[in-house]
DOGU-386415 format. One record per residue (C-alpha): residue in one letter; x, y, z. Coordinates in nm, 2 decimals. Each point is the difference from the previous one (the first is absolute). Example, Ala and Ser with C-alpha at 12.3 -4.5 7.8 and 13.67 -1.06 7.14 Angstrom:
<rs>
<r><r>A</r><xx>1.23</xx><yy>-0.45</yy><zz>0.78</zz></r>
<r><r>S</r><xx>0.14</xx><yy>0.34</yy><zz>-0.07</zz></r>
</rs>
This chain:
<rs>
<r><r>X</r><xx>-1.02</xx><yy>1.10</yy><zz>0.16</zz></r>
<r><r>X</r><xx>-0.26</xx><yy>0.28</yy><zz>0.10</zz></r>
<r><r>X</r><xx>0.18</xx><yy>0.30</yy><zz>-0.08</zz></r>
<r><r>X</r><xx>0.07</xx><yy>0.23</yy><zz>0.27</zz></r>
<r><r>X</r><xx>0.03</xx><yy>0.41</yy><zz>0.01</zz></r>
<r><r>X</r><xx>0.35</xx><yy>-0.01</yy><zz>0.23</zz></r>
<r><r>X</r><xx>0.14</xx><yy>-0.22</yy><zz>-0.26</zz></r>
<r><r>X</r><xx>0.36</xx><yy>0.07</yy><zz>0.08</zz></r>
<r><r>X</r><xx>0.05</xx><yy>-0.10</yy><zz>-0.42</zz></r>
<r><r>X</r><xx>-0.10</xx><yy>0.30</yy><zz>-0.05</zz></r>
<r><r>X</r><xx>0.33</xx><yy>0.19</yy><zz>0.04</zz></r>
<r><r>X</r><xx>0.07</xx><yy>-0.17</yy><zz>-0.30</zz></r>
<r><r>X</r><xx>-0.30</xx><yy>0.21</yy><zz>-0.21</zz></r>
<r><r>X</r><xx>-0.16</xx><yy>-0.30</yy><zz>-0.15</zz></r>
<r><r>X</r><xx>-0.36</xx><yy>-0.05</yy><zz>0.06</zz></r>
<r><r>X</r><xx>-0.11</xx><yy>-0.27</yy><zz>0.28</zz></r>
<r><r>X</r><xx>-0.07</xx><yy>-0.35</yy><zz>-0.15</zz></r>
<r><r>X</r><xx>-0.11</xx><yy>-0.29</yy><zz>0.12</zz></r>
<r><r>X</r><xx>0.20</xx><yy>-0.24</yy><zz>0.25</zz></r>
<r><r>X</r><xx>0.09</xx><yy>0.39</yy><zz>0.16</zz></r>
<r><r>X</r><xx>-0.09</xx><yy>0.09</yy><zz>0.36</zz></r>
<r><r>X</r><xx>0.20</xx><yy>0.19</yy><zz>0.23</zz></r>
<r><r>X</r><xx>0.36</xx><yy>-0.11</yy><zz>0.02</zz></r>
<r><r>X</r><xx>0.21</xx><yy>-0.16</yy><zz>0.26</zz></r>
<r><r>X</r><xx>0.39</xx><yy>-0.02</yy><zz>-0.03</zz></r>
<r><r>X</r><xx>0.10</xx><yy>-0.24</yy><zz>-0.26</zz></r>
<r><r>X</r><xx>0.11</xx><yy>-0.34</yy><zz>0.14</zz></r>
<r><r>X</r><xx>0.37</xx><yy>-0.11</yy><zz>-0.05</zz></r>
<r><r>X</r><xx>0.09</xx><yy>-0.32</yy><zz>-0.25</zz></r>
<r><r>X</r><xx>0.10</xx><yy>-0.29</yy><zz>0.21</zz></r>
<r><r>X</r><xx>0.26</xx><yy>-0.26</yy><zz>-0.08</zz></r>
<r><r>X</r><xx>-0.18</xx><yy>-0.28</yy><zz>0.10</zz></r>
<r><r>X</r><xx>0.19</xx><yy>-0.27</yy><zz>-0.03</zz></r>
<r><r>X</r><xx>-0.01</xx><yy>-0.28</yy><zz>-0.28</zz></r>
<r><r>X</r><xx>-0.24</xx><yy>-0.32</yy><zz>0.08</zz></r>
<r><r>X</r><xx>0.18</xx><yy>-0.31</yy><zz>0.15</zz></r>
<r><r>X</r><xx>-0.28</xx><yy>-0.22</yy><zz>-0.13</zz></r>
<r><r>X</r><xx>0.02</xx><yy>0.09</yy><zz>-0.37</zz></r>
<r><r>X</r><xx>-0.32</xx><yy>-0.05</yy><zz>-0.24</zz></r>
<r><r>X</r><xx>0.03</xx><yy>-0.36</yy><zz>-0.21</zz></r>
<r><r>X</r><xx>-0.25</xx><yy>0.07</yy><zz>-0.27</zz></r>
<r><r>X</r><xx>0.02</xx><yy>-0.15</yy><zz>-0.37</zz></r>
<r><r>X</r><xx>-0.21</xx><yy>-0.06</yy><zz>-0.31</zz></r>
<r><r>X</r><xx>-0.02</xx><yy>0.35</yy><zz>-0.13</zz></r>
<r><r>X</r><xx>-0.16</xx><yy>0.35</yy><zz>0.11</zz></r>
<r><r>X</r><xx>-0.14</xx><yy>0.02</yy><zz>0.29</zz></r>
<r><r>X</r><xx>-0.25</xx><yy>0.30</yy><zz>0.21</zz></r>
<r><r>X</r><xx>0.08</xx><yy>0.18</yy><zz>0.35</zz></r>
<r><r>X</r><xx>-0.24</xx><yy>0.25</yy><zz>0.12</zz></r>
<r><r>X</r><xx>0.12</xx><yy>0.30</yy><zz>0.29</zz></r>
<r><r>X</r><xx>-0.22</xx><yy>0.25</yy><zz>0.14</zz></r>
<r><r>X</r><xx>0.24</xx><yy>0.23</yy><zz>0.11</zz></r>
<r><r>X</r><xx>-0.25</xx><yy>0.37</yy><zz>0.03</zz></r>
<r><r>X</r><xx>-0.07</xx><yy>0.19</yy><zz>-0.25</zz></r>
<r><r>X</r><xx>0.05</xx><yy>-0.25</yy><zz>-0.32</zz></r>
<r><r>X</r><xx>0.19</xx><yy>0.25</yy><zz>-0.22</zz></r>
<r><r>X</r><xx>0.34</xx><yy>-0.01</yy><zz>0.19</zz></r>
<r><r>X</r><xx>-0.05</xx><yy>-0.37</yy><zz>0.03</zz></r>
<r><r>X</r><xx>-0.06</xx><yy>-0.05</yy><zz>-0.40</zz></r>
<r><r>X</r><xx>0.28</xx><yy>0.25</yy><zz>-0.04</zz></r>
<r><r>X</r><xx>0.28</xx><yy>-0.18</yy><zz>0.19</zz></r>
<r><r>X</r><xx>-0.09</xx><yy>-0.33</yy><zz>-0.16</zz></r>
<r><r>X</r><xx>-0.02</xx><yy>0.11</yy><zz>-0.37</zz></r>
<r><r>X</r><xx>0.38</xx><yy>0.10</yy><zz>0.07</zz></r>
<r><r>X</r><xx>0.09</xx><yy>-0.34</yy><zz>0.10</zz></r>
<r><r>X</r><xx>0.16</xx><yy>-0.25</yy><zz>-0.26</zz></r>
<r><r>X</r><xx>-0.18</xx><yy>-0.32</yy><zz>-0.05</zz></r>
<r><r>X</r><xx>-0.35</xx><yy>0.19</yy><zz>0.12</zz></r>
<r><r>X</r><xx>-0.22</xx><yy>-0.04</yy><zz>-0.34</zz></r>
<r><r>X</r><xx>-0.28</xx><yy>0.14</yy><zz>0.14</zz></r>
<r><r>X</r><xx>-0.12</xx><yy>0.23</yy><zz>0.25</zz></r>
<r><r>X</r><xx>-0.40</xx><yy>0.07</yy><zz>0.02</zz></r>
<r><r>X</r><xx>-0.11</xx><yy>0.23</yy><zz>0.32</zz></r>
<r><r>X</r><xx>-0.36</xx><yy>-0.09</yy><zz>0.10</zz></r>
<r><r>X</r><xx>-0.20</xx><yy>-0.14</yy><zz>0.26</zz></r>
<r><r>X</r><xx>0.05</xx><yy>-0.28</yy><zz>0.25</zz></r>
<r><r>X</r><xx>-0.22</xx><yy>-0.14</yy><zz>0.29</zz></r>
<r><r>X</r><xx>-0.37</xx><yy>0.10</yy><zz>-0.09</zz></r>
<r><r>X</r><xx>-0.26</xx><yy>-0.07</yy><zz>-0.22</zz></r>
<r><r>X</r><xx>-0.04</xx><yy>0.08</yy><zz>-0.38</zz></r>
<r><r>X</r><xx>-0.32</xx><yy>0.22</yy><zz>0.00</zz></r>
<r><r>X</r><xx>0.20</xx><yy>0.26</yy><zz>0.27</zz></r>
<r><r>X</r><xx>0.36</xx><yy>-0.03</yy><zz>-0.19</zz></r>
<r><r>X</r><xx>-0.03</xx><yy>0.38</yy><zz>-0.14</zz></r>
<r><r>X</r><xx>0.28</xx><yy>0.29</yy><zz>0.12</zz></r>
<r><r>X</r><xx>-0.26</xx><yy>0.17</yy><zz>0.14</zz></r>
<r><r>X</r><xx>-0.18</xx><yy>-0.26</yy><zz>0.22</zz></r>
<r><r>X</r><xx>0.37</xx><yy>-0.15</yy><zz>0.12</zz></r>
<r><r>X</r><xx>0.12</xx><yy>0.40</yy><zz>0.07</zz></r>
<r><r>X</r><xx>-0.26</xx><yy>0.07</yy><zz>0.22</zz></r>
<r><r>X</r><xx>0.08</xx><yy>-0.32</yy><zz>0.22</zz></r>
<r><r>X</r><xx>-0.34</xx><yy>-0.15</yy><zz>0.01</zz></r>
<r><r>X</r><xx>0.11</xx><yy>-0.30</yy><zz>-0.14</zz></r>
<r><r>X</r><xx>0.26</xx><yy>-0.30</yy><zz>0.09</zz></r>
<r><r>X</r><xx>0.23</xx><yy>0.08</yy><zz>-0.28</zz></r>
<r><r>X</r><xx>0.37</xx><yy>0.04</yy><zz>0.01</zz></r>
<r><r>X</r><xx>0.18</xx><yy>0.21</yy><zz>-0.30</zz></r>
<r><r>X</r><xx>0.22</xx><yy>-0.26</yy><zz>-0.13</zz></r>
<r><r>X</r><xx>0.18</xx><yy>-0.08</yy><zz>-0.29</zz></r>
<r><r>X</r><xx>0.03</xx><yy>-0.30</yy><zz>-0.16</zz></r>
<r><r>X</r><xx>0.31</xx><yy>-0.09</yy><zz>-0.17</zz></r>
<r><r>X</r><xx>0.13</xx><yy>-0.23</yy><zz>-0.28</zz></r>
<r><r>X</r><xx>0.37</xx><yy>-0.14</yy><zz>0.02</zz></r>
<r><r>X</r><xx>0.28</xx><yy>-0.26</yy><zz>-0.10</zz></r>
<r><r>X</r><xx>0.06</xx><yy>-0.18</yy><zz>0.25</zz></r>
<r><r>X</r><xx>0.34</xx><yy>-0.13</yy><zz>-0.17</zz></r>
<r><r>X</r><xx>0.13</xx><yy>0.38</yy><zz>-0.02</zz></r>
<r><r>X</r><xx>-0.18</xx><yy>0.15</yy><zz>0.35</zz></r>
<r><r>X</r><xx>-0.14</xx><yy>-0.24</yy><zz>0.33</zz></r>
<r><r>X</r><xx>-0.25</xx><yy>0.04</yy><zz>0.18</zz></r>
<r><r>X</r><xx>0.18</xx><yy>0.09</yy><zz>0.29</zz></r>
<r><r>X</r><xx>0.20</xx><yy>0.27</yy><zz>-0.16</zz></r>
<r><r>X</r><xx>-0.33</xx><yy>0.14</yy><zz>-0.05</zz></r>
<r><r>X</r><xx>-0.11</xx><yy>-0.01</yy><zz>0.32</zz></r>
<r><r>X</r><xx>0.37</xx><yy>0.15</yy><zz>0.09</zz></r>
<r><r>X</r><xx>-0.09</xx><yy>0.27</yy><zz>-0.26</zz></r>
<r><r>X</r><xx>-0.33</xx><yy>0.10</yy><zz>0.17</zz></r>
<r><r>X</r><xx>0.11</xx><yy>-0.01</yy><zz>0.37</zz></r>
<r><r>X</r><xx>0.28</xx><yy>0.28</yy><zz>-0.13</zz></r>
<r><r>X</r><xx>-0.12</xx><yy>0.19</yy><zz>-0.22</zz></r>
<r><r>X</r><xx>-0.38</xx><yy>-0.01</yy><zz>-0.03</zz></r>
<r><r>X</r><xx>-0.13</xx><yy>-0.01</yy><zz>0.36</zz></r>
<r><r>X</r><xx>0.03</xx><yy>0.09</yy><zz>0.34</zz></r>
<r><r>X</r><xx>-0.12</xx><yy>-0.37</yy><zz>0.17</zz></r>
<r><r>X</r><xx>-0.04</xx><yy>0.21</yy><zz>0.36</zz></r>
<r><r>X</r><xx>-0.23</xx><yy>0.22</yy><zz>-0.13</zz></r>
<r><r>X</r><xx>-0.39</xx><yy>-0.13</yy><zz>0.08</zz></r>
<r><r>X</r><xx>-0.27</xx><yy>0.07</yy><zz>-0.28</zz></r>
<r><r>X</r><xx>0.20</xx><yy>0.24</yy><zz>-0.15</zz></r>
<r><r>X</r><xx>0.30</xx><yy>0.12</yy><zz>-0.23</zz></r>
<r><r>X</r><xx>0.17</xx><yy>0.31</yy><zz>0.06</zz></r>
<r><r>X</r><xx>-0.29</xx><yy>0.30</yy><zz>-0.08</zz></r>
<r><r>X</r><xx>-0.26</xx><yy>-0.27</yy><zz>-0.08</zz></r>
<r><r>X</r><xx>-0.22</xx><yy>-0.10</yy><zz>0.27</zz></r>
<r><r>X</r><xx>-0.27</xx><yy>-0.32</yy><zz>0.00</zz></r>
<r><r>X</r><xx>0.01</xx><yy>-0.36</yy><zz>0.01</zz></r>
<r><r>X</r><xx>-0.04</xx><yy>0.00</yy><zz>-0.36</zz></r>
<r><r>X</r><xx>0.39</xx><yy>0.14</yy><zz>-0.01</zz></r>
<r><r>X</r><xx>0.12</xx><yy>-0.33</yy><zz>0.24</zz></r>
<r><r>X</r><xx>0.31</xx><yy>-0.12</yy><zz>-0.08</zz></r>
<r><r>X</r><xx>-0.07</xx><yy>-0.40</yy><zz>-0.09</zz></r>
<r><r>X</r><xx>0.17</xx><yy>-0.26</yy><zz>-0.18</zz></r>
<r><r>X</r><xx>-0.25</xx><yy>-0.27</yy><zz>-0.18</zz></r>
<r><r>X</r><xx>0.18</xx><yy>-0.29</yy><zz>-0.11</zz></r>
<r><r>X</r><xx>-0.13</xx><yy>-0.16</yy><zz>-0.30</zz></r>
<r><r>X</r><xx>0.17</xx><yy>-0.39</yy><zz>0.04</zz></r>
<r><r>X</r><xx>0.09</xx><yy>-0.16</yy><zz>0.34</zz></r>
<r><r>X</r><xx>0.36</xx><yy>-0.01</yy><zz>-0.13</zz></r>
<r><r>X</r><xx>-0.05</xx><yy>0.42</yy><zz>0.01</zz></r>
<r><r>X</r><xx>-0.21</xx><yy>-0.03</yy><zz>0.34</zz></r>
<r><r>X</r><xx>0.33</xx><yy>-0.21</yy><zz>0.16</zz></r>
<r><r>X</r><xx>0.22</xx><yy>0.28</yy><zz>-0.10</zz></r>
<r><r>X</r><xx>-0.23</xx><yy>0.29</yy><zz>0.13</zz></r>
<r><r>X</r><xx>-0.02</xx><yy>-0.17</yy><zz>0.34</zz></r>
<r><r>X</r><xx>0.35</xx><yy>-0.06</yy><zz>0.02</zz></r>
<r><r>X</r><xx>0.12</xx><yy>0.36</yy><zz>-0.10</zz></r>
<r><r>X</r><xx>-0.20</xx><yy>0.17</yy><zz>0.22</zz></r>
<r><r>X</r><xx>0.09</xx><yy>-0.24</yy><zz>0.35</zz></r>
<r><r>X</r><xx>0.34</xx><yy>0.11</yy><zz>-0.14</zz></r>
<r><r>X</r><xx>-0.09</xx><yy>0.37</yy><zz>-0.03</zz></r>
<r><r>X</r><xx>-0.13</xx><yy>-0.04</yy><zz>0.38</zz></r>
<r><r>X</r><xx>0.28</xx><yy>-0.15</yy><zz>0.12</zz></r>
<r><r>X</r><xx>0.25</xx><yy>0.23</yy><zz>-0.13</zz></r>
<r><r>X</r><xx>-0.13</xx><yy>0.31</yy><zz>0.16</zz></r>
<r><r>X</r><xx>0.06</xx><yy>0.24</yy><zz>-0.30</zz></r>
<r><r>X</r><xx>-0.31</xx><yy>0.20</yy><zz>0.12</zz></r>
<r><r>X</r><xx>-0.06</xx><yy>0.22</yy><zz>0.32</zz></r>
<r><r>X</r><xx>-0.35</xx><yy>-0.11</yy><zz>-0.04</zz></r>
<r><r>X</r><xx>-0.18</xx><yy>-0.37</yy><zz>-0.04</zz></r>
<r><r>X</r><xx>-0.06</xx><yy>-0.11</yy><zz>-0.34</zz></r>
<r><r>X</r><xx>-0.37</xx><yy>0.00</yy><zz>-0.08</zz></r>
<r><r>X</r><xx>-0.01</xx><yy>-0.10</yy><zz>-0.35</zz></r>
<r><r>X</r><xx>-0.22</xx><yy>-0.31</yy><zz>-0.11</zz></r>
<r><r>X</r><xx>-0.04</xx><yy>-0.30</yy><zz>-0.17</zz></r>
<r><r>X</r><xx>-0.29</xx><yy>0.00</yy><zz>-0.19</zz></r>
<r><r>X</r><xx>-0.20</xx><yy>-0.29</yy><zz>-0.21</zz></r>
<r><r>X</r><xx>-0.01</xx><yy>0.06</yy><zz>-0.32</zz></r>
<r><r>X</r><xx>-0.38</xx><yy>0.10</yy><zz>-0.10</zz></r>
<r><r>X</r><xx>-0.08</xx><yy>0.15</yy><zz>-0.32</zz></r>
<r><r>X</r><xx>0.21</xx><yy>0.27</yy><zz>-0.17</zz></r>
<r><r>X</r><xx>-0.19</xx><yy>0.31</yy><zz>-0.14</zz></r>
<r><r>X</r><xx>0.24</xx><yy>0.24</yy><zz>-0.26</zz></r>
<r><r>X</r><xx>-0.08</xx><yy>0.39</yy><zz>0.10</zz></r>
<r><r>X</r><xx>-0.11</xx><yy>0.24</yy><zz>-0.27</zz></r>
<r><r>X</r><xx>0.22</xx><yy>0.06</yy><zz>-0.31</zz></r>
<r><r>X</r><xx>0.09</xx><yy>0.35</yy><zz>0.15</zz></r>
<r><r>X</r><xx>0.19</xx><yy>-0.20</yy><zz>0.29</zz></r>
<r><r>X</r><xx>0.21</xx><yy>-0.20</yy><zz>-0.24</zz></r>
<r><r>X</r><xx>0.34</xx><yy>0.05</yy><zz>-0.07</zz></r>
<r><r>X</r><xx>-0.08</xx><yy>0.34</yy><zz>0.19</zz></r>
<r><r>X</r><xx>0.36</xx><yy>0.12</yy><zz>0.09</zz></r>
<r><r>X</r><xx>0.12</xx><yy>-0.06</yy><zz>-0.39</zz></r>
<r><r>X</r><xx>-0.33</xx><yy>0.24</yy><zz>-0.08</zz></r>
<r><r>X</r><xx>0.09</xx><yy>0.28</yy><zz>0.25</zz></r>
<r><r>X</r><xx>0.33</xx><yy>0.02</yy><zz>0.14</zz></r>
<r><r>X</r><xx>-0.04</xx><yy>0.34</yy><zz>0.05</zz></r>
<r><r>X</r><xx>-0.30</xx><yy>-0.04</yy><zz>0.26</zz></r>
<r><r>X</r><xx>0.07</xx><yy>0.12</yy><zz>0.35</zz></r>
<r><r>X</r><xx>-0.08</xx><yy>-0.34</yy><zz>0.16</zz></r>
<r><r>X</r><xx>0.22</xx><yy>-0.19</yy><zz>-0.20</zz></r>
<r><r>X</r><xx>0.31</xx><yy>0.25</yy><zz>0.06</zz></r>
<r><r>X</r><xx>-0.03</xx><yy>0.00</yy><zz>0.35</zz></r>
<r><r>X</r><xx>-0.13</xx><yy>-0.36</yy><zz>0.08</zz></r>
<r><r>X</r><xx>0.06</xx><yy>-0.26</yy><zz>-0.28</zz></r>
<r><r>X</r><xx>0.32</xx><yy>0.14</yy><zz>-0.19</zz></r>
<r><r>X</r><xx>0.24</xx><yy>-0.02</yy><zz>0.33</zz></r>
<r><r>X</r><xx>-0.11</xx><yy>-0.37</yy><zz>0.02</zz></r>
<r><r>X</r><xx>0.08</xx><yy>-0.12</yy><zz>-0.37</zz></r>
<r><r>X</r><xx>0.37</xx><yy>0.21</yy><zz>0.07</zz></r>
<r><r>X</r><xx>0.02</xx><yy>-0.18</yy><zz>0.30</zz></r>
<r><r>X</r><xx>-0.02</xx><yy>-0.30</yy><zz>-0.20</zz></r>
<r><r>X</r><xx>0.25</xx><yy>0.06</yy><zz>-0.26</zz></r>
<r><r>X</r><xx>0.21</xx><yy>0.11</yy><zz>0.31</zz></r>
<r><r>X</r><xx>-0.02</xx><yy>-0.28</yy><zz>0.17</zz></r>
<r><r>X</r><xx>-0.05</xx><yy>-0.28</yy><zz>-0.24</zz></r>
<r><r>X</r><xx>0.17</xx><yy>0.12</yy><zz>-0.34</zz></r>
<r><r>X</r><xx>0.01</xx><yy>-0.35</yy><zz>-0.14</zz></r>
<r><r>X</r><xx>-0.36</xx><yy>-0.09</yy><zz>0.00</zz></r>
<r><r>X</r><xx>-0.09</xx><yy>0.40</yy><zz>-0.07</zz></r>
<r><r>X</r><xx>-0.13</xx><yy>0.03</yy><zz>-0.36</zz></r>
<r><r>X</r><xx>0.00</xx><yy>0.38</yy><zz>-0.13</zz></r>
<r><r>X</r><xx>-0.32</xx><yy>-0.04</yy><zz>-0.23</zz></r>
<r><r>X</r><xx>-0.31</xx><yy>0.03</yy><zz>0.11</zz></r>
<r><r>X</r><xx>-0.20</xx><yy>-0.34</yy><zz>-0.07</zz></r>
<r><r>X</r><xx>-0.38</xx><yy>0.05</yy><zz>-0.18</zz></r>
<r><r>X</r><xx>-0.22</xx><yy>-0.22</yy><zz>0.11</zz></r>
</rs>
């Protein structure tokens, strides 16, 4: 997210924020397909957590998804004392921008989620990076949270391989679950609070159209607040 003086954002005459560097041609939604081995969790709410780059877009897609009741971008993969935006930007520590989310698993699955992310939200060819945003703090992961979400992971993604949907090999990663770190207040619900900023027009607001495209029956048209 160091912010970069070729910003190509700038044709839009904002000023250069953060998860900004110099801009590569926008990826293209994907209509993965839906999961054959479908997500069989009960007994109430339950937590996912994507890394998926810069954790703006990622929040931003899944606060516009029915049966999401929460959506917190942070920190996932290093330790507590480095978990600050500054110290995870510069890439000296093992931190993935991630967001963790709250759903229903009686209104949205698991693997509809995962269906969701693979998209919508990320590019899973692209190596320790998202579009402009370059470090393995933007690597696209998926930490399961409950061996009943781990099961699904592995399964959508030997069926993502198999079906050949990309030019390229699929590099994104199962992760263990280590301790979840929530990012600054100014990182929260950050698309709701500027949806004017030149990032979020060029980068994050194509992916929550693509998803009411693409999936108008789970697309919810407000905004959740965390």
């Amino acid at each position: 997210m160091r912010v970069r003086a070729a910003l190509a954002a700038a044709a839009l005459a904002v000023t250069a924020t953060a998860c900004q560097q110099v801009a590569h041609a926008a990826e293209d939604p994907v209509a993965a397909p839906a999961a054959k081995r479908m997500a069989k969790e009960r007994g109430g709410l339950k937590t996912a957590v994507f890394a998926g780059g810069c954790f703006w877009g990622v929040e931003a897609v899944f606060s516009h998804v029915k049966g999401v009741t929460a959506a917190v971008s942070g920190y996932h993969g290093g330790t507590e004392r480095q978990a600050s935006y500054k110290l995870v930007s510069s890439g000296v520590t093992d931190h993935a921008e991630a967001v963790r989310i709250t759903y229903d698993p009686a209104v949205i699955r698991y693997d509809q989620l995962l269906r969701i992310f693979f998209s919508v939200v990320a590019d899973p060819t692209q190596l320790n990076r998202q579009g402009p945003d370059v470090g393995a703090h933007y690597r696209s992961a998926i930490i399961p949270m409950s061996a009943e979400q781990n099961a699904v992971a592995k399964a959508y993604l030997a069926q993502l391989k198999a079906a050949g949907i990309w030019d390229r090999p699929i590099v994104t990663r199962i992760e263990r679950a280590q301790a979840f770190y929530p990012a600054e207040g100014e990182h929260q619900n950050f698309m709701l609070k500027n949806p004017r900023n030149g990032y979020i027009l060029r980068w994050d607001a194509p992916k929550v159209k693509a998803l009411k495209a693409m999936y108008p029956g789970v697309y919810s048209a407000r905004f959740l607040r965390d």
